[in-house]
N, C-alpha and C positions, 0 to 999 in steps of 0.2 A: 282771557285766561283768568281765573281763580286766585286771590293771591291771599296772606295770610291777615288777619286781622292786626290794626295796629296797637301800639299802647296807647290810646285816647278814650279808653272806655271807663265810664262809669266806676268806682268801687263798690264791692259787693258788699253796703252797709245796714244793710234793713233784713229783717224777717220775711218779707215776700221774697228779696231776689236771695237770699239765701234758701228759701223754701225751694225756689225753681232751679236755683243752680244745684242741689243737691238732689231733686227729682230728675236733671237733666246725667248727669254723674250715674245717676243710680240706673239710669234707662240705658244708659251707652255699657255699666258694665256688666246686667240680665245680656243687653243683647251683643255684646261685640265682646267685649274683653274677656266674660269669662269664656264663652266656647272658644276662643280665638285660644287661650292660654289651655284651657284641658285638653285641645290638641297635641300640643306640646307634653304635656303630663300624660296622656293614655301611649304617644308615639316612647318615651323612655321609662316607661314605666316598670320594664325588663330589664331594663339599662341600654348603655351606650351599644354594648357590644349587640344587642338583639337588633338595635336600631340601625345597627350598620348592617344585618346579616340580613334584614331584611331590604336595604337600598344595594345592597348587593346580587340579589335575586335578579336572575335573568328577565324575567316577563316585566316586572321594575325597571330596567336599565331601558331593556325598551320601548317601554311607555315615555319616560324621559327621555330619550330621542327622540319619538314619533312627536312629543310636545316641542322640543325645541325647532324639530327642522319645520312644524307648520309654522311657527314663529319665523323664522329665517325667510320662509316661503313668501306667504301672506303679506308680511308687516313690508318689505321695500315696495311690494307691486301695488298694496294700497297707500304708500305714500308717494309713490309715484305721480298717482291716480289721482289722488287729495288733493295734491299741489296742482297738477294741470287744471285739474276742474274746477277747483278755489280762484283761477286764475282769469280762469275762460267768461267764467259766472258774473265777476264781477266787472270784468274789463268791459264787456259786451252787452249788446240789447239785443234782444230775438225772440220772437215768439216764441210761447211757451217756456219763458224762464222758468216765472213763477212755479208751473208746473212739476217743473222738472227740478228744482230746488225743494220740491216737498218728496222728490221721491225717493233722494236721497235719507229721507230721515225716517224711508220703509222700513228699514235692520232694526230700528228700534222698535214700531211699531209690529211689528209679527215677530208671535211666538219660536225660539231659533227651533222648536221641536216640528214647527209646522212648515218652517227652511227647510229642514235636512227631508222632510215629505215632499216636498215642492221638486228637488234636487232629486231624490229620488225617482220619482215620475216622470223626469224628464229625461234622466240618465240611465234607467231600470230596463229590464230585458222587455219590458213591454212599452217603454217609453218614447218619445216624441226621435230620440235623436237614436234607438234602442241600434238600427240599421246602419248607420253611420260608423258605430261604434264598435260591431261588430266587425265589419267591413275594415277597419281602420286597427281592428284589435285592442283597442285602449279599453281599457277597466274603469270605472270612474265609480257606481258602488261598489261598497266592499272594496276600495283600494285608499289609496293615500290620494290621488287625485279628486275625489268626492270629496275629502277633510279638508282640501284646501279649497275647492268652492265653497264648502258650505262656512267655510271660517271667513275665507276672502268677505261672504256677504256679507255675516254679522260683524265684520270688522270695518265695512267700509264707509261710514260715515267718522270716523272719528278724526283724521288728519282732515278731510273736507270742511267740518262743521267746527274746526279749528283756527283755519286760516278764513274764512269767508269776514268774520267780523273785523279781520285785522286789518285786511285787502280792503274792504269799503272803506275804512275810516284810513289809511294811507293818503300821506299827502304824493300827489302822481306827478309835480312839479321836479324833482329826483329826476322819473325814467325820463319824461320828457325834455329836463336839459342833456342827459345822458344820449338822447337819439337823436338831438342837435348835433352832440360832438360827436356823433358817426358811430355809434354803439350800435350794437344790432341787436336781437331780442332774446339771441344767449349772453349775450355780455350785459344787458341790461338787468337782467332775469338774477346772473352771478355776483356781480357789480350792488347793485341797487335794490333789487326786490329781497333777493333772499337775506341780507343782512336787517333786514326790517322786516323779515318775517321770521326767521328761523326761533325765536325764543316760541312760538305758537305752532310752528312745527314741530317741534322735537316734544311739547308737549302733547299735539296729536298722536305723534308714535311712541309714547311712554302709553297712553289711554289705550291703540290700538295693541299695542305690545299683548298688555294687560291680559284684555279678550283674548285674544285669540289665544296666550296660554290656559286662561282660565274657564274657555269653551267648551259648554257638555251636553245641552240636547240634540242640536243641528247636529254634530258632530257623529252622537250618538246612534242618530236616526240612520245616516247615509254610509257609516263605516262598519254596522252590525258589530260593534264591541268585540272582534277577535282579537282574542290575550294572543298576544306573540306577534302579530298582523296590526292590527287598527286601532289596536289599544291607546289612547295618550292615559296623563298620569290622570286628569279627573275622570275618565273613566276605568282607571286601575281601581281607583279608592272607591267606587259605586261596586264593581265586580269584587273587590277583597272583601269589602263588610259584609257582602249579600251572601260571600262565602264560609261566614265567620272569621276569618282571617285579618280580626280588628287589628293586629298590631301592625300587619303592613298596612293597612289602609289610612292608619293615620301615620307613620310613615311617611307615606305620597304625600297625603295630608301636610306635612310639617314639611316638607318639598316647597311643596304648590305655597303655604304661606312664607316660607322665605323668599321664594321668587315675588311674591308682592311686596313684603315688608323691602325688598331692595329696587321696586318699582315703586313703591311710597317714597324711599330717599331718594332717588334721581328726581322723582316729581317735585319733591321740595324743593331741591338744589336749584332744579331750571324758575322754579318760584322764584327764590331768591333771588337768584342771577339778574330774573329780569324784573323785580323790584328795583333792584338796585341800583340797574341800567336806567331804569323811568323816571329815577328820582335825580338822576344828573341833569 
């Protein structure tokens, strides 16, 4: 895990690293700070009360629940998923680890625009599973169920590729006195593993959190962006600009970045924590 720089660094005394710290300054706020703050400036630029009357619009409210409940949805079955597989990978030898450790880190490698085409195809009225589906009745494009595959995909490396480095480097001498004293491999798991991993899981589900709120091509591809229907808030804020309707889009807009700026402090917090904890 990531942790913060400490105060043992250099002072900034000289004309080079003053040159680079203020070309470094000057590069984070062209590309982060200012569009990140004229969100905020174009979202109340009407004032407060515009600002509200547009998070108070229906198609709005809904997009903010279709975001949260994929969140809800997604985020425990892929930490679920993270932790068994972080678990299974490192405890075990089997053919085809290797393999199958690289395929995990496919979500990053493929475009999510070219997921939510993948998912389509296979879920589409001409699709692999199209008979199945019909037969069975379930909707999967154009529903909520296709947003949660296609989010579950792009989200699922991030509790996995969390816990794997924490798992290898774990001393095993713990479970193993633990299953001396008659512990079996929930108690051992509850007891002894999770206490020694959880600061690198809960940082996987703040990262997987992240995504999967702030998911828009995959998404976009597999749910045909119906306002009222399939809409989440990043594709609120693609449909309201495209409509003109700049003042809600950034709105959503200033939504969607407080939901990060309050996924930024939980990530710090668990920083710290487990700074803190590592330095005892």
């Amino acid at each position: 895990m990531g942790g913060h720089g400490g105060g043992l660094g250099e002072p900034v005394d000289s004309w080079p690293k003053k040159l680079l710290l203020g070309a470094a300054v000057l590069y984070m706020a062209i590309v982060v700070l200012i569009p990140f703050f004229n969100v905020f400036f174009q979202a109340f630029a009407k004032g407060f009360i515009a600002f509200l009357e547009h998070c108070a619009d229906p198609d709005f409210l809904h997009a903010l629940k279709m975001t949260l409940l994929l969140a809800i949805t997604t985020v425990p079955l892929n930490t679920v998923f993270g932790t068994i597989a972080a678990i299974n990978l490192t405890r075990n030898e089997f053919p085809g680890k290797v393999f199958l450790m690289s395929l995990l880190d496919l979500p990053f490698s493929i475009s999510p625009v070219v997921t939510g085409l993948m998912l389509t195809l296979l879920y589409g009225r001409t699709g692999w599973f199209a008979e199945l589906l019909r037969a069975t009745g379930l909707n999967v494009v154009f529903a909520f169920t296709g947003m949660a595959l296609a989010t579950m995909f792009v989200t699922l490396p991030f509790v996995v590729r969390e816990l794997i480095p924490i798992l290898e480097n774990m001393d095993l001498s713990q479970e193993e006195a633990a299953r001396t004293l008659g512990a079996n491999d929930w108690q051992v798991f509850w007891n002894v593993t999770l206490p020694n991993i959880r600061w690198g899981l809960l940082y996987g589900v703040i990262l997987c959190n992240a995504r999967a709120m702030g998911e828009f091509g995959a998404v976009s591809v597999i749910s045909g962006n119906i306002i009222g229907k399939t809409q989440t808030l990043t594709l609120f804020v693609e449909s309201a600009y495209k409509e003109y309707n700049t003042e809600a889009a950034f709105a959503a807009a200033v939504l969607l970045s407080l939901l990060a700026l309050g996924t930024l402090a939980i990530k710090d917090k668990v920083e710290q924590a487990a700074a803190a904890e590592a330095a005892k």
